[in-house]
C-alpha positions as CSV (number, residue, x, y, z in Angstrom):
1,X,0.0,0.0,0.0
2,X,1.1,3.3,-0.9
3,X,1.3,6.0,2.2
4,X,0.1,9.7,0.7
5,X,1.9,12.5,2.7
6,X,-0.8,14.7,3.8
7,X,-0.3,18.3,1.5
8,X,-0.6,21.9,3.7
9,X,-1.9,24.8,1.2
10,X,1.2,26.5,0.2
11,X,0.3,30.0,1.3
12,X,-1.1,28.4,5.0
13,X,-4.3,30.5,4.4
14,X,-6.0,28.1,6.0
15,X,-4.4,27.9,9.6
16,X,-6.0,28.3,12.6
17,X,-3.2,30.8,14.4
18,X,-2.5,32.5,11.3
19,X,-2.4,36.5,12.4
20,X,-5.8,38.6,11.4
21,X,-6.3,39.9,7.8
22,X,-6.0,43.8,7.2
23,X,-9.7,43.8,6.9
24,X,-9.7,42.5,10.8
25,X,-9.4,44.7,13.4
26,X,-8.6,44.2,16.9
27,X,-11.4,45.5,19.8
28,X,-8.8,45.6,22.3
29,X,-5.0,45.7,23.2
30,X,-3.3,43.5,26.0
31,X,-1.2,46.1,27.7
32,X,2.2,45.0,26.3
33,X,0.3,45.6,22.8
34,X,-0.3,48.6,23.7
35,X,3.0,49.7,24.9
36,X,4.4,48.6,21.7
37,X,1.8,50.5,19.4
38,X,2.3,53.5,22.0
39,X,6.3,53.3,22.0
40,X,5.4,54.1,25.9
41,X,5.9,52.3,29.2
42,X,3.7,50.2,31.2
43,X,3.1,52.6,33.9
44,X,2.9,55.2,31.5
45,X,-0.8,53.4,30.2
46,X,-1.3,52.8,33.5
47,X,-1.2,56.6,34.2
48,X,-3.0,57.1,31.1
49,X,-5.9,55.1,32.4
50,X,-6.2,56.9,35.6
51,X,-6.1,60.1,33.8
52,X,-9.0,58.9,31.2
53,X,-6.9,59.2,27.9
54,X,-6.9,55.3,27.6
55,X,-9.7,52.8,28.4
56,X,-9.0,49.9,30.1
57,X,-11.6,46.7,29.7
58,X,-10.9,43.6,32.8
59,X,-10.9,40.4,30.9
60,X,-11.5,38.4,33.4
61,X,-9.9,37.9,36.9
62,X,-6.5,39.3,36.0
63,X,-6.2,40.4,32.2
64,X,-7.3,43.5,31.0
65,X,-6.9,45.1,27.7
66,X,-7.0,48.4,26.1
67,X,-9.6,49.4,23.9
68,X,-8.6,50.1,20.1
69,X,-10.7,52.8,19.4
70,X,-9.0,54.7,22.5
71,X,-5.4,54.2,21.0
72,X,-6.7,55.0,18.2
73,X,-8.3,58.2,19.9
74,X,-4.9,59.4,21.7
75,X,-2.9,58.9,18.8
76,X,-5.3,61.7,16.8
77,X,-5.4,63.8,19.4
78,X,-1.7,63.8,19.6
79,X,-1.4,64.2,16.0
80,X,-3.8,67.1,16.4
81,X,-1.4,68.6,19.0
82,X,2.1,68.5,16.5
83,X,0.0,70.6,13.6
């Protein structure tokens, strides 16, 4: 009996932990997410939180996450700033 290898699609468009599409946007940010798309510390969206620039969404019992659209929202209003 022949044995026939099992074939993966070439481009792996079809995996399960393949990163989200450009048409795909994220509803929140885990913190260290957010520090990366910030280019700030952690106690720096920390403080951002506290003083309401940034909203923070408990996932339960000990993750949270930052919400997109308020990222999104500082960044503008930064931008806004620099003109």
């Amino acid at each position: 009996m022949q044995q026939h290898a099992q074939q993966q699609p070439a481009d792996d468009s079809l995996g399960r932990n393949d990163a989200p599409q450009a048409s795909e946007q994220a509803l929140l940010y885990r913190i260290h997410t957010a520090e990366t798309k910030l280019g700030v510390s952690r106690s720096t969206i920390y403080r951002l939180v506290n003083e309401g620039q940034l909203v923070l969404i408990k996932i339960g019992k000990r993750s949270s996450g930052i919400t997109a659209a308020s990222v999104h929202a500082l960044i503008e209003r930064n931008k806004a700033l620099a003109y």
